[in-house]
DOKOLDO-716202 format. One record per residue (C-alpha): residue number from 1; residue in three letters; x, y, z. Coordinates in steps of 0.05 Angstrom, whole numbers, plus 5000, padded with zeros to 4 digits. Example, Ala and Ser with C-alpha at 12.3 -4.5 7.8 and 13.67 -1.06 7.14 Angstrom:
# residues 2
  num  residuo     x     y     z
    1      ALA  5246  4910  5156
    2      SER  5273  4979  5143
***
This chain:
# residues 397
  num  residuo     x     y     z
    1      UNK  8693  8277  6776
    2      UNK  8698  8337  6823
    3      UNK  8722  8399  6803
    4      UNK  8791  8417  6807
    5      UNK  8764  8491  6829
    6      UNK  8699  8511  6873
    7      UNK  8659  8576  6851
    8      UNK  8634  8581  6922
    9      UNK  8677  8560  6981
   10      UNK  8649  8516  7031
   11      UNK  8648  8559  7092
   12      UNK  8600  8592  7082
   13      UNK  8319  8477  7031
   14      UNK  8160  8427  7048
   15      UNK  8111  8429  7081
   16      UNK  8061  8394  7026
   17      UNK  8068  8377  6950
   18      UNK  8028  8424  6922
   19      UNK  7971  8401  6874
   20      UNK  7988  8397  6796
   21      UNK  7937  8433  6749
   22      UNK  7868  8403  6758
   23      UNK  7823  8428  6702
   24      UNK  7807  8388  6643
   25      UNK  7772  8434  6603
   26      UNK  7841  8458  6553
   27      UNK  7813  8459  6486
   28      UNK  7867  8507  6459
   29      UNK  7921  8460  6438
   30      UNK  7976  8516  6441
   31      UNK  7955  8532  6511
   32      UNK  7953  8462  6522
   33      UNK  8027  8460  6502
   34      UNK  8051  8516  6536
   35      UNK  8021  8492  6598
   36      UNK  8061  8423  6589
   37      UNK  8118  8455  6573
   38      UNK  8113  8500  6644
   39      UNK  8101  8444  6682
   40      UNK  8161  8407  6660
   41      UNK  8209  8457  6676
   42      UNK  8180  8470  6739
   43      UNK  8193  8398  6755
   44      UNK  8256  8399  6725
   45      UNK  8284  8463  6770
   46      UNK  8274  8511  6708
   47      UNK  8237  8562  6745
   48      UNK  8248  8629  6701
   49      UNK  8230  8586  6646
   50      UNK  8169  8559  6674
   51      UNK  8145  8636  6692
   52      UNK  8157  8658  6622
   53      UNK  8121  8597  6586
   54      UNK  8066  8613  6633
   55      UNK  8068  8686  6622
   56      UNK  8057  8669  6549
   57      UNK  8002  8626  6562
   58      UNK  7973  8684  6596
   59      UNK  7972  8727  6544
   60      UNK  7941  8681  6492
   61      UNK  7886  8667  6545
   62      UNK  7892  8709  6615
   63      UNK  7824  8664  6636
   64      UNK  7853  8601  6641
   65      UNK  7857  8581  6711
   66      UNK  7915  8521  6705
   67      UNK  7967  8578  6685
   68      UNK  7952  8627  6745
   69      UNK  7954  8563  6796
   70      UNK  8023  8538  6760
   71      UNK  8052  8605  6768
   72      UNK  8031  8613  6845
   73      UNK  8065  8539  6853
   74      UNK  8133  8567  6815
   75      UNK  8126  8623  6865
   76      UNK  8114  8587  6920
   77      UNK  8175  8555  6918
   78      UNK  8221  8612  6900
   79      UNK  8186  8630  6968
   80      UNK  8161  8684  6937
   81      UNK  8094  8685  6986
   82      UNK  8061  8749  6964
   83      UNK  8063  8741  6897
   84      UNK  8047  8672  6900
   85      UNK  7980  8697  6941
   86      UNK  7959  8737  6878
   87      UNK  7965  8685  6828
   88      UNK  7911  8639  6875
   89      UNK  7874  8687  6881
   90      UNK  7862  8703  6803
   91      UNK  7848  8624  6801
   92      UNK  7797  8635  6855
   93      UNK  7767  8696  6818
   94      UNK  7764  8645  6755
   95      UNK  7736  8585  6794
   96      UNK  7720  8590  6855
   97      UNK  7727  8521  6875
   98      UNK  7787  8503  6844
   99      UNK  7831  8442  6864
  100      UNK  7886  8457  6916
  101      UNK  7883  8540  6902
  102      UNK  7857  8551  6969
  103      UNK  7894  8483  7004
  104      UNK  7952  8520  6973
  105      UNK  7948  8588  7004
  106      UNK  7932  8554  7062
  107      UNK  7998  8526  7074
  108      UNK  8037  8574  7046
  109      UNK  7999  8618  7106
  110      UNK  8029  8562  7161
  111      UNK  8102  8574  7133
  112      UNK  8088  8650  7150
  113      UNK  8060  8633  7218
  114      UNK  7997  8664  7183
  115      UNK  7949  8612  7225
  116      UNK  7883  8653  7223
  117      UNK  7887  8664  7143
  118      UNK  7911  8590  7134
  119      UNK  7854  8556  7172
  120      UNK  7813  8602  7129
  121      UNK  7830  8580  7066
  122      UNK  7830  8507  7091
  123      UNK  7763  8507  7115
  124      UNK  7745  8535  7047
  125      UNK  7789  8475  7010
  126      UNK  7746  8433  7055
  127      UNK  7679  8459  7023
  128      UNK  7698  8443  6952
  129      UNK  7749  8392  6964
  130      UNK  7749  8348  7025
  131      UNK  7802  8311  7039
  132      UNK  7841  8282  7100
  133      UNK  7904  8318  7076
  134      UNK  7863  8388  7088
  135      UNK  7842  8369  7151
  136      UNK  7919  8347  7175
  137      UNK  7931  8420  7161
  138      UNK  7877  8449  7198
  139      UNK  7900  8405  7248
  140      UNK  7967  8436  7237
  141      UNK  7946  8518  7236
  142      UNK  7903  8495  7308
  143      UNK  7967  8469  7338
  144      UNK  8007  8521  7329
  145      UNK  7954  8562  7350
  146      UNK  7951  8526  7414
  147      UNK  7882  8494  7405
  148      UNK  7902  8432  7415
  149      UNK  7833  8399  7432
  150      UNK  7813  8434  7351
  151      UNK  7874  8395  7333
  152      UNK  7854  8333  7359
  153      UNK  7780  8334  7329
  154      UNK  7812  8357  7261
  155      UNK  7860  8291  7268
  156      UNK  7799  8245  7285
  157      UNK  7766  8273  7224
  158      UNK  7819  8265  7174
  159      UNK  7820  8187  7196
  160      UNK  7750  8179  7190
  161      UNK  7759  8215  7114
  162      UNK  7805  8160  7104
  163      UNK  7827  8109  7151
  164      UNK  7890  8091  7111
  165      UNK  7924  8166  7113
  166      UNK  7990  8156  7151
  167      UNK  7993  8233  7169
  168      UNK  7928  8231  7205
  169      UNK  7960  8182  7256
  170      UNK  8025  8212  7267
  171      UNK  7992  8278  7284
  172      UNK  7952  8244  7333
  173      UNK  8019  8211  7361
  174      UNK  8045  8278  7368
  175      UNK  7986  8309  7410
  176      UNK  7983  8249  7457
  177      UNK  8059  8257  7473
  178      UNK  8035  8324  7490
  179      UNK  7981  8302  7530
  180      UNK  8033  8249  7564
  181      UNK  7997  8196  7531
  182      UNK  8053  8157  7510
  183      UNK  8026  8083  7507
  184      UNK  7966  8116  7462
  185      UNK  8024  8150  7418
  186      UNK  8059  8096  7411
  187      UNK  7998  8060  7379
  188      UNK  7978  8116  7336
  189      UNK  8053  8120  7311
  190      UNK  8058  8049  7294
  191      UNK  7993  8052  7253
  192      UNK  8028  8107  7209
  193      UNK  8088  8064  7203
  194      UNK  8044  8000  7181
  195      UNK  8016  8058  7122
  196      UNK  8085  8082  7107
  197      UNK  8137  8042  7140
  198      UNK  8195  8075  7097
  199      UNK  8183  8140  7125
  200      UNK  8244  8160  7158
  201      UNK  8213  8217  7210
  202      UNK  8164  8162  7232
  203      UNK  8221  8126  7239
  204      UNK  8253  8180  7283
  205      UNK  8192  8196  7322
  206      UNK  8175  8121  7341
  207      UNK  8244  8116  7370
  208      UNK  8229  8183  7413
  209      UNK  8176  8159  7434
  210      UNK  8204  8083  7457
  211      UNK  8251  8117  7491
  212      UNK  8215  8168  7523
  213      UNK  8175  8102  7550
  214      UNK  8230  8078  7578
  215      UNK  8245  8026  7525
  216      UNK  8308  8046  7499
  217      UNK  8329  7978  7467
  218      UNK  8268  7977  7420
  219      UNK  8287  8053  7399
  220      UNK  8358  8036  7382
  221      UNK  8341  8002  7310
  222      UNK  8292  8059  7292
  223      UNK  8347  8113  7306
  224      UNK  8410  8076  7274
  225      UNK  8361  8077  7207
  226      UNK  8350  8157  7214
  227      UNK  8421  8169  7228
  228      UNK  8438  8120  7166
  229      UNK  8389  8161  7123
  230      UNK  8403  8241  7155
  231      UNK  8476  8237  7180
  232      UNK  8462  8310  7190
  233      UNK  8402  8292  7240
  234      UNK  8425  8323  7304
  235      UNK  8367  8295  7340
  236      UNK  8375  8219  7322
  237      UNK  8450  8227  7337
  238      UNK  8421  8253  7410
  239      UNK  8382  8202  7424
  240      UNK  8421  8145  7390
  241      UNK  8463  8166  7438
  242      UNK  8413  8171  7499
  243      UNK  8393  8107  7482
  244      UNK  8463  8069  7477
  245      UNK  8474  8092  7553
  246      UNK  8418  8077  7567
  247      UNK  8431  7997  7549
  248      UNK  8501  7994  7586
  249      UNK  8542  8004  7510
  250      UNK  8580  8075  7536
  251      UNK  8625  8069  7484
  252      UNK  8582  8085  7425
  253      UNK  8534  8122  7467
  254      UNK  8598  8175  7472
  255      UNK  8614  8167  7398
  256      UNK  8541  8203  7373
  257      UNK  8531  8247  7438
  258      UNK  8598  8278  7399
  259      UNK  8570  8271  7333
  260      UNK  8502  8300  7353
  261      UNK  8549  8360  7389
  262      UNK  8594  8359  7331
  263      UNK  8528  8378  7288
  264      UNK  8499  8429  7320
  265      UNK  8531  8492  7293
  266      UNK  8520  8479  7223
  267      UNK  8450  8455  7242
  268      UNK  8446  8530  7267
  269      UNK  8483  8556  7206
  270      UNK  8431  8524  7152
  271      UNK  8367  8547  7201
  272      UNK  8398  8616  7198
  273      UNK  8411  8622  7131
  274      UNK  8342  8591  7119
  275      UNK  8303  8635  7153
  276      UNK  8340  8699  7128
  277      UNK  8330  8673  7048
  278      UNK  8253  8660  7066
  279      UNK  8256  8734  7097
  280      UNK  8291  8757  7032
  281      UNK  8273  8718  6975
  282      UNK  8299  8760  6923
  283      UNK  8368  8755  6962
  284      UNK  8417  8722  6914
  285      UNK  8472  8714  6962
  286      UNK  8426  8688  7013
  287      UNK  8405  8630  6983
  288      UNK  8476  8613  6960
  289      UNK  8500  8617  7033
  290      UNK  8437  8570  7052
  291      UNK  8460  8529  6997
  292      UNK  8531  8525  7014
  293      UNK  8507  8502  7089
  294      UNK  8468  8457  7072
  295      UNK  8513  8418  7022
  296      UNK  8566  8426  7079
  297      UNK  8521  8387  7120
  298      UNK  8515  8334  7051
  299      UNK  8439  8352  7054
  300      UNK  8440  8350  6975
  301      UNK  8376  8357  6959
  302      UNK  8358  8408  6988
  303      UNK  8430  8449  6974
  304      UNK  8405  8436  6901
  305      UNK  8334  8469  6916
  306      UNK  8374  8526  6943
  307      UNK  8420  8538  6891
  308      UNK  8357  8539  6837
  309      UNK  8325  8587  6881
  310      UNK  8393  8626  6872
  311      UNK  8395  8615  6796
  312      UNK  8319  8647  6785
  313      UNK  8350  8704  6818
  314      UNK  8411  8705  6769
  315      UNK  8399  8655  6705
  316      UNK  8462  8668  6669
  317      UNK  8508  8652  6731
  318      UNK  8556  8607  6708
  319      UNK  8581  8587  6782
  320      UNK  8513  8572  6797
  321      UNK  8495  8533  6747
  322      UNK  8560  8484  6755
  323      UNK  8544  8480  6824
  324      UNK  8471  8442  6813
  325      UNK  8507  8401  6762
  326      UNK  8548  8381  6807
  327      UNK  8494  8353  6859
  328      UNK  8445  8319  6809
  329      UNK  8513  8285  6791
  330      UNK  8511  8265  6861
  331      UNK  8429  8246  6863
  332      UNK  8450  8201  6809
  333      UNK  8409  8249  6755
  334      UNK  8464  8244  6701
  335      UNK  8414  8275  6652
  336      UNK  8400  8339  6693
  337      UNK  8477  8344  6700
  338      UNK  8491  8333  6623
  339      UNK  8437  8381  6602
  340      UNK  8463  8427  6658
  341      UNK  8533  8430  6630
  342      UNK  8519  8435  6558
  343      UNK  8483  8509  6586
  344      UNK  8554  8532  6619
  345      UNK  8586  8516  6566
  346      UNK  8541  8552  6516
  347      UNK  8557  8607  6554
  348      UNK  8628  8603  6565
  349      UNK  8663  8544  6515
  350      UNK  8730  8545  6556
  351      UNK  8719  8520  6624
  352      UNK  8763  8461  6621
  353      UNK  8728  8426  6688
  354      UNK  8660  8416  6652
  355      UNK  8687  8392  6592
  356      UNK  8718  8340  6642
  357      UNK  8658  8323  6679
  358      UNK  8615  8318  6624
  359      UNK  8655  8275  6590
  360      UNK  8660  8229  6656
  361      UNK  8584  8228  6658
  362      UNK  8572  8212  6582
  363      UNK  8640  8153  6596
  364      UNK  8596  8126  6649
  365      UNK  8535  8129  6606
  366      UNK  8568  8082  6565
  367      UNK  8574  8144  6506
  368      UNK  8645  8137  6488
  369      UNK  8645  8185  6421
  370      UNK  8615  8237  6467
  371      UNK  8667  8223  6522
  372      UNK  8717  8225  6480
  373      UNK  8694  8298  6447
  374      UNK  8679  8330  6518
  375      UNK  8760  8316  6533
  376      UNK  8789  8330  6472
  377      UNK  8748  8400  6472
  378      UNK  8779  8412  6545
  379      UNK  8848  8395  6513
  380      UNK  8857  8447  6469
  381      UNK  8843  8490  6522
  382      UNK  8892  8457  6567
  383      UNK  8943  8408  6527
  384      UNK  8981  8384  6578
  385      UNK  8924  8364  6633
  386      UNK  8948  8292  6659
  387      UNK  8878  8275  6688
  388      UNK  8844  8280  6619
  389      UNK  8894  8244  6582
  390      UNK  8893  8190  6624
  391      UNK  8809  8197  6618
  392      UNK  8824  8195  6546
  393      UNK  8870  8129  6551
  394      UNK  8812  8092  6583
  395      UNK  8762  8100  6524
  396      UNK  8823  8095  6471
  397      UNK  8846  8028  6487
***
């Protein structure tokens, strides 16, 4: 199902989930529509097409708050800060107390290092909207700053907003490691697991903490499920490691110091190229290298967010395009690939590899006449390719 040739080589990705639209007030049906119709491609990765449905919007109704705040979301993530700034605050200028316009400049402020202006626009969330999730990222922006006594009361708070929000106690674990509180972390972490117990940094952070309490026995299952989950996770591959020496087993304990060693550079490479795309988002290159280093490191998620980033920037790149298809092939989203490969190819009918791997995916979708048409297609282009005839033999029997 791979391709027999790579567009890019391989030597050469949130904080929060920001809100969806919150008013309910649409009467317009059209704008109604076009809203819809924004959103979904936003979720589906789409973002020049979400911009331009929303820029249409606009200008059958530039008052409508819901298309400002989806654009400043679009924006946000093609980490595109400034702009992203303006289109919040036209939705503030609309309605001042909007749902998530000000929680959303907020944090877009933290991933800037921006923690004046983010706690700010929190505290003004907080006026109109309270919520423990607000006050986790006040707790956040005082942290950073240092206040870690603001932190702590903004913690407390957000647990007394509601006792059952799993972020609330792991920010608490956090500041009493600091503190050197470890027994009290430790209890504060496990209360966030009991709320989310899939959570896989919990998971990670219980087992730092276990074995920074000298219990590395009890940390070994948390940090054999992290490394199972992130085999890219330098730390867990550290500690895994720690921990298995710890316990008398040197063997293994050498076999993920190596890993976690083994990691490191391209843990490097993907902060690097991460930092220098967020620098320069309109960077095409950039984000392809982040891309490229982070699907080296099989991060694939977030190698796909890259790479859409990358497409905004240049929407008719072929290379690109095959390149996402590719990974929601491998997040098991056949219909993002299929939809993905029917675009390259309306764009360029004779690339014999995505005839191929469509047809694969539509042969595993169980749609044989469509299987069958993807590699006959690529045949006339290349009459004498063994691996689609034999493809071909499979559905023809």
């Amino acid at each position: 199902m791979m391709m027999r040739k790579s567009f890019f080589t391989a030597s050469l990705f949130i904080i929060a989930i920001f809100a969806s639209c919150k008013s309910n007030n649409i009467s317009d049906p059209e704008i109604a529509r076009l809203i819809f119709q924004a959103e979904s491609a936003f979720r589906g990765g789409y973002y020049n097409a979400a911009l331009s449905i929303a820029d249409n919007a606009t200008s059958l109704n530039p008052n409508m708050p819901d298309i400002h705040f989806l654009r400043g979301r679009v924006l946000t993530k093609l980490s595109r800060f400034a702009e992203a700034e303006k289109a919040y605050l036209k939705v503030i200028s609309l309605d001042y107390k909007y749902q998530g316009a000000w929680f959303n400049m907020g944090t877009n402020n933290l991933r800037q290092n921006k923690m004046p202006q983010a706690l700010y626009n929190y505290n003004n969330e907080m006026k109109a909207h309270p919520s423990a999730q607000t006050m986790v990222q006040i707790g956040k922006a005082y942290s950073d700053l240092g206040k870690l006594d603001s932190a702590f009361l903004s913690y407390e708070k957000a647990i007394q907003i509601n006792n059952n929000f799993a972020p609330g106690y792991m920010r608490l674990s956090h500041l009493k490691k600091d503190f050197g509180e470890i027994n009290e972390a430790i209890n504060h972490a496990k209360k966030g697991l009991e709320l989310e117990p899939e959570n896989i940094d919990y998971k990670y952070f219980m087992g730092s903490l276990l074995l920074l309490n000298g219990q590395p026995k009890l940390s070994i299952p948390y940090f054999d499920q992290v490394v199972n989950d992130k085999p890219w996770h330098y730390w867990a591959h550290h500690n895994l490691g720690q921990a298995l020496f710890r316990v008398g087993n040197k063997t293994q304990s050498e076999f993920y110091i190596n890993k976690a060693k083994a990691l490191q550079k391209g843990i490097q490479e993907v902060e690097n190229w991460r930092n220098l795309a967020n620098m320069n988002p309109d960077q095409f290159m950039l984000w392809i290298n982040l891309g490229n280093s982070l699907n080296n490191m099989v991060r694939t998620k977030e190698a796909k967010d890259a790479f859409l980033v990358a497409l905004s920037i240049q929407p008719m790149n072929v290379a690109v395009q095959n390149n996402i298809a590719n990974l929601s092939l491998m997040l098991g989203d056949t219909l993002d690939a299929i939809i993905r490969y029917q675009t390259i190819l309306s764009l360029d009918s004779t690339i014999i590899d995505v005839w191929q791997n469509l047809g694969v995916v539509y042969a595993s979708s169980g749609k044989l006449n469509e299987a069958r048409n993807s590699w006959e297609r690529a045949l006339k282009y290349e009459p004498n390719n063994n691996t689609i005839i034999e493809y071909l033999k499979t559905i023809n029997k």
